[in-house]
N, C-alpha and C positions, 0 to 999 in steps of 0.2 A: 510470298512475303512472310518473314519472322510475326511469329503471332506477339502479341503487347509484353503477352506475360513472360514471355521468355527472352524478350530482349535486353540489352543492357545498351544502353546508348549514354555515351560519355560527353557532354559540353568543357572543353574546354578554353576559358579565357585568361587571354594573358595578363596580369596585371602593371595598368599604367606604361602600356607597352613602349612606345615609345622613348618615356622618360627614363623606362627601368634598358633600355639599350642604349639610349646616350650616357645613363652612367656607368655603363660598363666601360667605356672610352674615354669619360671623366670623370673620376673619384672624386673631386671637388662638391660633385654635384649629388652626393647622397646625403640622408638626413635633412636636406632643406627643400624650402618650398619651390617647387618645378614645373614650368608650362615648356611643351612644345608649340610652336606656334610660327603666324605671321607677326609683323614689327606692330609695335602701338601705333608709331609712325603713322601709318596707313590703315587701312581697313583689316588689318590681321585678325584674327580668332582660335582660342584656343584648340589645339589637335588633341593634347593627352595634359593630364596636369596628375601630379606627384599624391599622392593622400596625405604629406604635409601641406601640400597647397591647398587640397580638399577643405582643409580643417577649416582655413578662414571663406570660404563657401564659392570659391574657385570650381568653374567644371569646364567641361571641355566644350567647344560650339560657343563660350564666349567670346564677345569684343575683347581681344587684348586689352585695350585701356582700360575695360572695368575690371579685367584679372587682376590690372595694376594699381587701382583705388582700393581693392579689397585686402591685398597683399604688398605693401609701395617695395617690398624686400624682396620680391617674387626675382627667381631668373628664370629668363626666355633664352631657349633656344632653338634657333629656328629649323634646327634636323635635318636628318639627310636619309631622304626617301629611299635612297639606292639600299642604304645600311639597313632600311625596315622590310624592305622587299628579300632581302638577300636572308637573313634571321627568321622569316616568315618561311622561304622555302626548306630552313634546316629546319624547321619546327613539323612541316607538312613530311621531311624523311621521315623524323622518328615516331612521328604518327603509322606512318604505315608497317613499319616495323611492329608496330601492334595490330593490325589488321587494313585491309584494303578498304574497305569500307572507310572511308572519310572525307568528311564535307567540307572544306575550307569556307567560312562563312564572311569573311576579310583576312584581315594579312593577321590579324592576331585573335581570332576567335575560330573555330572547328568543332565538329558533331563528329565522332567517332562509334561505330556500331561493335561492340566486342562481343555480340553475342555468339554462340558458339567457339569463344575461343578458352575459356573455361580452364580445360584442360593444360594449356598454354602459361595462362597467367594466373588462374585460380577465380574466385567468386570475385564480384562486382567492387565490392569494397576495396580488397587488394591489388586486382588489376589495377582499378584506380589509381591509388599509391604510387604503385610501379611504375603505372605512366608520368605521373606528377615530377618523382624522381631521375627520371631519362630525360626530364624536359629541364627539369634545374642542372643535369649534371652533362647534357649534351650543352646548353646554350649558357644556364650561368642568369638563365630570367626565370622571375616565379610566374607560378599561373594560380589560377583557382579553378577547379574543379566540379560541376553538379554530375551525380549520377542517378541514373533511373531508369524506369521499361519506354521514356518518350520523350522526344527532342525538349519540347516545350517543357516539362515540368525539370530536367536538366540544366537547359537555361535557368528556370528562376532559380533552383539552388545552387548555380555557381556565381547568379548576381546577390546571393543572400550569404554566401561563405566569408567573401571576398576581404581581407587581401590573403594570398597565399594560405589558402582552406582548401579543406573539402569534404563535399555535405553529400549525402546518402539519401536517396528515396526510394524504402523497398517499395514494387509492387504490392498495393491494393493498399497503401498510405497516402495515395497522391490526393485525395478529397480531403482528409483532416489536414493533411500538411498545407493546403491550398488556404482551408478557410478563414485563419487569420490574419491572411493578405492583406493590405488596402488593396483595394482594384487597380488601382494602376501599376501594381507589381505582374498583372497578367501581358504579356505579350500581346499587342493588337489594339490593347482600350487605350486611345488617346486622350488628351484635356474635354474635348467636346462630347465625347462618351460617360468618361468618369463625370464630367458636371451634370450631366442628367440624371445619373446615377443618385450621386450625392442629392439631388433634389427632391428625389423620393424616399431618401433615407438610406439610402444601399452604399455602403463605406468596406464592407468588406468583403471578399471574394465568395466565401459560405452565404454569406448574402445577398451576391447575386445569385449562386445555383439555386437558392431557394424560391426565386420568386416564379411562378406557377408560369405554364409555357403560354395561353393568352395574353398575360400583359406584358411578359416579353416579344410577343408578336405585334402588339398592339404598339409598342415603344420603338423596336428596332425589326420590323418588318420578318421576314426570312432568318435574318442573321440572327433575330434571336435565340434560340434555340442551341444555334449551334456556340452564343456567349457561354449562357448558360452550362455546357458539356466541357467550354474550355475552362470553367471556371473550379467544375468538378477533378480538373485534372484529367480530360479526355484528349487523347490527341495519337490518331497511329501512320503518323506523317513517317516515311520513310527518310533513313541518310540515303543521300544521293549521290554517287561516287563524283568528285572532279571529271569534266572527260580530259582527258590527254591535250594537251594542246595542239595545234596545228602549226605553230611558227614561233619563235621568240626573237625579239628585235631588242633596238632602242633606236634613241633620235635624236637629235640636240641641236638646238637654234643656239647659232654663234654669236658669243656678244656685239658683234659687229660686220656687215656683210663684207666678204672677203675675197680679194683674186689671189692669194700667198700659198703656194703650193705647198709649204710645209704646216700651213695652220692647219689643212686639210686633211693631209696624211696623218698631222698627229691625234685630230676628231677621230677620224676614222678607224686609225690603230686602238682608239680609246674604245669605243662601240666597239669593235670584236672582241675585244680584250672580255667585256661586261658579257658580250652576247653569250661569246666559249663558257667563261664560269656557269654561269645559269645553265648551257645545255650539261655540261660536266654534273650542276648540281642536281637535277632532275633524270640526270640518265639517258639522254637523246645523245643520238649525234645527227647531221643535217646534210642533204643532198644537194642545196639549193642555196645560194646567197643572194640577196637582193639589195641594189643601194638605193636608198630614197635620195633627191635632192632638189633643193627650191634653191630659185634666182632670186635675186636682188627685187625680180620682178613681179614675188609669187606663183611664177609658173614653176610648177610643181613635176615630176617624173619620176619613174624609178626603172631599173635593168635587173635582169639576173642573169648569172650565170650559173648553170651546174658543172659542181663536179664530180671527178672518177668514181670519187668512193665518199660514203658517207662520213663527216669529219667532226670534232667537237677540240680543234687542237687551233687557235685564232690565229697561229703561223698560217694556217692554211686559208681559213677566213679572213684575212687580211693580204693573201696574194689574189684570191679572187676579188675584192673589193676595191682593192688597188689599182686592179686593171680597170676594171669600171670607172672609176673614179678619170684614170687616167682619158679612157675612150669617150664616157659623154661628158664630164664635166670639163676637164682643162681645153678641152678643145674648142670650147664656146667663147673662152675670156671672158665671160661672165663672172660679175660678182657675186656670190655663194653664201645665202642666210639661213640654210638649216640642211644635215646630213644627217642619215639613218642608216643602218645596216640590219636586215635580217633574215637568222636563216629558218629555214622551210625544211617543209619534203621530210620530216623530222623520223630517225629510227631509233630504238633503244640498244644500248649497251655502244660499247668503244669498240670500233671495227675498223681499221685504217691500215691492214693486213698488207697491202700494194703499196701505200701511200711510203712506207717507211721499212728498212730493214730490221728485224725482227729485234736486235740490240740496242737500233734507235728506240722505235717503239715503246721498248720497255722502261728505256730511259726517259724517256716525253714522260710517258705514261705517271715515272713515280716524280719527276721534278714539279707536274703540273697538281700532281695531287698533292706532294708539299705547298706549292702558293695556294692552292686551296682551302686549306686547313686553316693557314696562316689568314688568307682572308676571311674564310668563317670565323674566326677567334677576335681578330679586331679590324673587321671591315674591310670593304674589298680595298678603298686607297692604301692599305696598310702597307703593299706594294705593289709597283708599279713598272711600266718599261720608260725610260727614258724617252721612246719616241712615241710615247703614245699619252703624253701631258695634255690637257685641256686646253683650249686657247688663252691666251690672256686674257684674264678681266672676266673668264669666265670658270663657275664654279664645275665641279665633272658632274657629267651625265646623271641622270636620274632614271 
C-alpha cells in the first residue's frame, strides 16, 4: 500500500448533482430555487435542491411539502434517473483517464488516488485543477474538490469548499486544519454522539483529540481511541478500485399488464437500446443476453441465449431477445406486467469481427458513436428509434 505521506487522494463531489443536469436540459431552471424530488402530492422528499433553495433552509431527505412552506416559489422536478445514471458513467470515464485507481462512492461523489502520477499531471494542487476542468468541460456540471494524503480528511474539505471550489490539505496539516471543526463535520459522529460530546463540553474536533484515552474509553468503549485518531486527521483507508461488473441490464413494469405484441417488442427494443449505450459507454461488449419476464400472475422467469461473438451493437441484442420473447413469452397468451433485458458473459473493447463485414463494421461503429455523443450531451431520449417508444402511459425505462 501507498504510504499516507505520499499519497494524494482526491474527493470529488459533484455539486447539486442532479439539479445542476436537469438544467442543462432546461435553462429556465438556473438561478432559481430548485428541488428534485417526489410530488408534495404524496409522500415525496427532497433528492438534491439548488443552493438557491439552500438559502431559505431547504435540504435534501426532506418532505416535499415542508420544501414547499419554506420556499412556496420552489420548482420540483421529478427527474429522470436514467439521465443521472448515464452523466455519472461519463464522469467515472474521465476519472480514469487520470488514473485507475477510483472509487465511485454514488452516482455523483468518487475518491480518486493520483499518487504516483506526478509526472502526468504534476503536484497535488494542479492535478487537482486539471481534473476539476475535464469534469466541467467533458460534462458541462461543476464539482468541488478536497485534496489530501487520506480519503476522510478529502471528503471534509470538498464538503467545506463547496460550491464549485477546491481546497488543499498538504500532509502533516491535517490535525490543525481538523481542529476548528464542530464535530459533526468529522465523518462517522452522528446527532447521539455529538450530544454526548457537547454534554461534556467538546464542540470542537481539536477538542475531541484532546481529551486523554481513559475517558474516551470510559464514554465510547474501544471506539474511543480510534474517535479520537479520526479527529486528529488519522485515517490510511485505502481507494478501492470499482470491480468491473458482471452483467448490465434494465427492466421495466408496464403501465398496464399486457397481451399486444407490439407493446412488447417496442419495451424491449427500448431495454436494448439503454442496455447497448451503457455496454458502449463502459467499454464491454456481451456474450450473453438474458430476458426477464412476469405474468399478470407474478410468476416470474427469464431465458438466455448466446451468441457467436461478443456484441455491444442493440441490432444484435434485440434479434436475440426478440426470439426469446417470441419463444417463451407470446406462446403463453399470457398477460405481461414487467420485461427486462440483460447482457452477461461481459468483455472489453468492440469485437464483432464475424458479426459484420469489415465496411459495415466500421460504419456501425462511427453511426453508433455519433448517437452516443449526442446522448451524452442531452440525454439518452434525445434520440430514439421509432420502434423502440415506451408504452403508453408509461414514462421510458430508468
Amino acid at each position: 500500500m501507498t504510504s499516507t505521506k505520499s499519497r494524494i487522494i482526491v474527493h470529488v463531489d459533484m455539486d447539486s448533482f442532479f439539479v445542476s443536469v436537469e438544467r442543462l436540459h432546461d435553462p429556465s431552471l438556473r438561478g432559481v430555487p430548485v428541488v428534485t424530488g417526489g410530488s408534495a402530492a404524496g409522500r415525496g422528499v427532497v433528492s438534491s435542491a439548488s443552493y438557491e433553495a439552500r438559502a431559505y433552509g431547504v435540504r435534501s431527505a426532506m418532505p416535499m411539502a415542508q420544501a414547499l412552506r419554506l420556499c412556496p416559489h420552489l420548482r420540483v422536478v421529478s427527474g429522470g434517473h436514467g439521465r443521472y445514471g448515464e452523466y455519472s458513467r461519463q464522469l467515472r470515464a474521465i476519472f480514469m483517464d487520470f488514473t485507475p485507481l477510483v472509487q465511485m462512492a454514488s452516482l455523483d461523489e468518487a475518491y480518486l488516488d493520483l499518487g504516483g502520477t506526478e509526472k502526468l499531471w504534476g503536484p497535488p494542487l494542479a492535478a487537482a485543477e486539471k481534473l476539476r476542468e475535464a469534469v466541467l468541460a467533458g460534462t458541462n456540471l461543476p464539482c468541488s474538490l478536497g485534496v489530501a494524503s487520506s480519503r476522510m480528511v478529502a471528503k471534509v474539505a470538498s464538503g467545506l469548499c463547496k460550491p464549485a471550489a477546491l481546497l488543499y490539505v498538504p500532509h502533516g496539516s491535517e490535525e490543525s486544519f481538523f481542529a476548528p471543526l464542530p464535530i459533526r463535520r468529522l465523518p462517522g459522529i452522528g446527532p447521539r454522539t455529538a450530544e454526548r460530546l457537547q454534554q461534556v463540553g467538546v464542540h470542537t474536533l481539536g477538542q475531541l483529540a484532546s481529551i486523554p484515552e481513559p475517558r474516551l474509553r470510559a464514554m465510547f468503549g474501544d471506539h474511543g481511541p480510534e474517535l479520537a485518531a479520526r479527529a486528529r486527521g488519522e485515517d490510511d483507508s485505502p481507494v478501492v478500485p470499482d470491480e468491473a461488473p458482471k452483467s448490465i441490464g434494465a427492466e421495466e413494469t408496464l403501465g398496464r399488464d399486457t397481451r399486444d405484441l407490439g407493446e412488447m417488442h417496442a419495451l424491449v427494443a427500448d431495454l436494448c437500446e439503454r442496455v447497448a449505450f451503457r455496454l458502449r459507454q463502459q467499454g464491454f461488449t456481451a456474450r450473453t443476453v438474458t430476458l426477464k419476464y412476469r405474468f399478470a400472475s407474478f410468476e416470474t422467469h427469464t431465458a438466455a441465449r448466446s451468441l457467436p461473438e461478443p456484441v455491444c451493437d442493440e441490432s444484435l441484442l434485440m434479434a436475440a431477445a426478440f426470439d426469446l420473447l417470441e419463444e417463451r413469452v407470446l406462446r403463453r397468451r399470457e398477460a405481461v406486467r414487467l420485461l427486462g433485458v440483460t447482457a452477461s458473459n461481459l468483455m472489453t473493447g468492440w469485437d464483432q469481427e464475424d458479426l459484420f463485414d469489415a465496411e459495415t463494421r466500421e460504419r456501425r461503429k462511427r453511426l453508433l458513436g455519433a448517437v452516443d455523443r449526442l446522448r451524452g450531451k442531452h440525454g439518452f431520449d434525445a434520440l430514439r428509434r421509432g420502434s423502440s417508444k415506451p408504452p403508453p402511459g408509461k414514462d421510458p425505462p430508468r
